[in-house]
C-alpha positions as CSV (number, residue, x, y, z in Angstrom):
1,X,14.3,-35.5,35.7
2,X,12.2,-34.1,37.9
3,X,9.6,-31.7,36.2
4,X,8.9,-28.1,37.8
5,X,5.5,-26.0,37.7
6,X,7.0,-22.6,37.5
7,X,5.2,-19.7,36.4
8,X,8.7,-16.9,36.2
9,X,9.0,-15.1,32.8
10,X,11.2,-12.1,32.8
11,X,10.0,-9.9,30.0
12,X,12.0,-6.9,27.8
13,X,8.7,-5.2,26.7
14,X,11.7,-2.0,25.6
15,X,13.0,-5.0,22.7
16,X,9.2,-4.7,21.1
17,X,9.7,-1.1,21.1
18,X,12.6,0.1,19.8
19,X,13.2,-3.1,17.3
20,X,11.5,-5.1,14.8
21,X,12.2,-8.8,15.9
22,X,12.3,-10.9,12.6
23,X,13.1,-14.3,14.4
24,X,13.2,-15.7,17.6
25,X,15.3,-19.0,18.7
26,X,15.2,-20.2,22.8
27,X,19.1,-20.5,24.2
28,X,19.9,-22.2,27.4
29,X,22.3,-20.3,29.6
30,X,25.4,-21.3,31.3
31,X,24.7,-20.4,35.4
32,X,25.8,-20.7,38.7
33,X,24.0,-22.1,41.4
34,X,23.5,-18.8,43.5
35,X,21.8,-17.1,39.9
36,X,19.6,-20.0,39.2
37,X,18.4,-19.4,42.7
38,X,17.7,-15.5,42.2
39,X,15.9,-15.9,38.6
40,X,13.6,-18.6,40.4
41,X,13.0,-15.9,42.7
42,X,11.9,-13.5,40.0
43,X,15.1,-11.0,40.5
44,X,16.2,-10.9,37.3
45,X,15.9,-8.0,34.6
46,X,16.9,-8.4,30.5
47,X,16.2,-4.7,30.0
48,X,19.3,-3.1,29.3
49,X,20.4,-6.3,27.9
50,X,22.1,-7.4,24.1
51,X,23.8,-10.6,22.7
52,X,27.2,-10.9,21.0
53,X,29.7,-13.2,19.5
54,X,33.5,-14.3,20.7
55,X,35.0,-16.7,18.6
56,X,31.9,-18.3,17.3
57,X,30.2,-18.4,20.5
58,X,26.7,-16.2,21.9
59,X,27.1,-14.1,25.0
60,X,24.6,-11.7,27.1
61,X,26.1,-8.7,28.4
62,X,24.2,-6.4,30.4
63,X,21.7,-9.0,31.9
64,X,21.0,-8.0,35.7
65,X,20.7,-10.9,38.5
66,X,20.4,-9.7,41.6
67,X,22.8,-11.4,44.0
68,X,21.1,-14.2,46.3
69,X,20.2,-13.3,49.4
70,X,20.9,-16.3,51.0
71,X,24.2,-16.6,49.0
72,X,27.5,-16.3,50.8
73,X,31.0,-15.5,50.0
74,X,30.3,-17.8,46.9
75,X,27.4,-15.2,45.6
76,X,28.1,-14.4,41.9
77,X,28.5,-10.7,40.6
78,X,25.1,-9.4,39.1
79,X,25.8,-7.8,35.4
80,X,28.5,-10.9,34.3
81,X,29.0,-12.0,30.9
82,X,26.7,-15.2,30.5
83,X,27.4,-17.8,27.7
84,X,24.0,-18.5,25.6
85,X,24.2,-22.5,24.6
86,X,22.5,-22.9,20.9
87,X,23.1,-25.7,18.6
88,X,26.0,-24.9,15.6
89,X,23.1,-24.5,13.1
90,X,21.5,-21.8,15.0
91,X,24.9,-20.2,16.0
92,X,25.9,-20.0,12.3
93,X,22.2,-18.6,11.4
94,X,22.5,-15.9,13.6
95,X,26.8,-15.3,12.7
96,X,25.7,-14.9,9.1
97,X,22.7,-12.4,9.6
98,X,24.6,-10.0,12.1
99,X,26.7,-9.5,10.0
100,X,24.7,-8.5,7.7
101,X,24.2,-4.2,8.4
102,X,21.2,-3.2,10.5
103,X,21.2,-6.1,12.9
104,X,21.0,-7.1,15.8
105,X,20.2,-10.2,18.7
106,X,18.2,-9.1,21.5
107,X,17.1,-10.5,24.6
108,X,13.6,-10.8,24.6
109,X,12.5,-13.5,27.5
110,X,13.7,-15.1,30.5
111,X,11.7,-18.4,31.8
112,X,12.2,-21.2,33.5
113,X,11.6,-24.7,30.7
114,X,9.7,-27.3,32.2
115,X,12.5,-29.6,32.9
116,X,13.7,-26.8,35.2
117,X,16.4,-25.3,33.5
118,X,16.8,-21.4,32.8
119,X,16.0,-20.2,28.9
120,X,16.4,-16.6,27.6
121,X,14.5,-16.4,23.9
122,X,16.0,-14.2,22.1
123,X,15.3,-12.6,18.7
124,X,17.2,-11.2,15.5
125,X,16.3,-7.8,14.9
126,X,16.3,-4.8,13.1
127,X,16.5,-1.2,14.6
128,X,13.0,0.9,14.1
129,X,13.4,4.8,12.5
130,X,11.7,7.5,14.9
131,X,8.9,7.2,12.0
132,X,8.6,3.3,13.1
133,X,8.4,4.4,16.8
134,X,5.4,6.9,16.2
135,X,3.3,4.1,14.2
136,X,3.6,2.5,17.2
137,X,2.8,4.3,20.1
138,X,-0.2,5.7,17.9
139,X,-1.3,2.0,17.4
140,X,-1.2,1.5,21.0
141,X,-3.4,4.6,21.7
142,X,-6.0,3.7,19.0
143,X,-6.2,-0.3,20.7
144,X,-6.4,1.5,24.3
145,X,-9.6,3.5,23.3
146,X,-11.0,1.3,21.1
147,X,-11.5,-1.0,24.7
């Protein structure tokens, strides 16, 4: 294997926000060639992004990668369902606690391993109250002035 020095990490700084991430567990992802090309590229976003189950396996729905430029009639379409690959201990981990009421699995980064292969870490979380939200953003402001 040929070993890659890349620097790309796709960020979801809105998933620190508006959850509390309790655990976080790195999944490969099943791509094609044209979107392995684009997320090397940096032109990928995990915003608007969550994770779900069918039939015991993890999917990403809402994950935008931007169509290749270089890509032709083979491109692939930019907001597709991607399959998340995790071993069956994890995949039961995370089948038992979203089930559970209150949460979730959210995206939370997108970055290339050092063997050269895509890896979205994602995160079981819990929704924050409005009350939650507030804490926050005042933390924020108190660590801003205090530089």
């Amino acid at each position: 294997m040929r070993k890659h020095s890349s620097n790309i990490e796709i960020l979801n700084k809105k998933a620190g926000f508006e959850f509390i991430l309790l655990e976080t567990f790195t999944a490969g992802i099943a791509l094609c060639g044209t979107e392995i090309k684009s997320i090397r590229a940096g032109k990928a976003s995990i915003v608007e992004s969550y994770c779900y189950f069918i039939d015991r396996q993890l999917y990403v729905r809402g994950m935008h990668i931007a169509e290749y430029w270089w890509g032709n009639l083979n491109n692939h379409e930019p907001k597709r369902e991607r399959k998340l690959l995790l071993n069956a201990k994890e995949i039961n981990k995370l089948l038992r606690r979203t089930k559970e009421r209150g949460f979730t699995i959210v995206p939370t980064k997108l970055f290339i391993s050092e063997n050269g292969y895509a890896k979205l870490e994602i995160a079981l979380a819990r929704g924050k109250k409005v009350y939650d939200k507030r804490e926050s953003i005042k933390e924020k402001d108190m660590r801003r002035t205090m530089k």
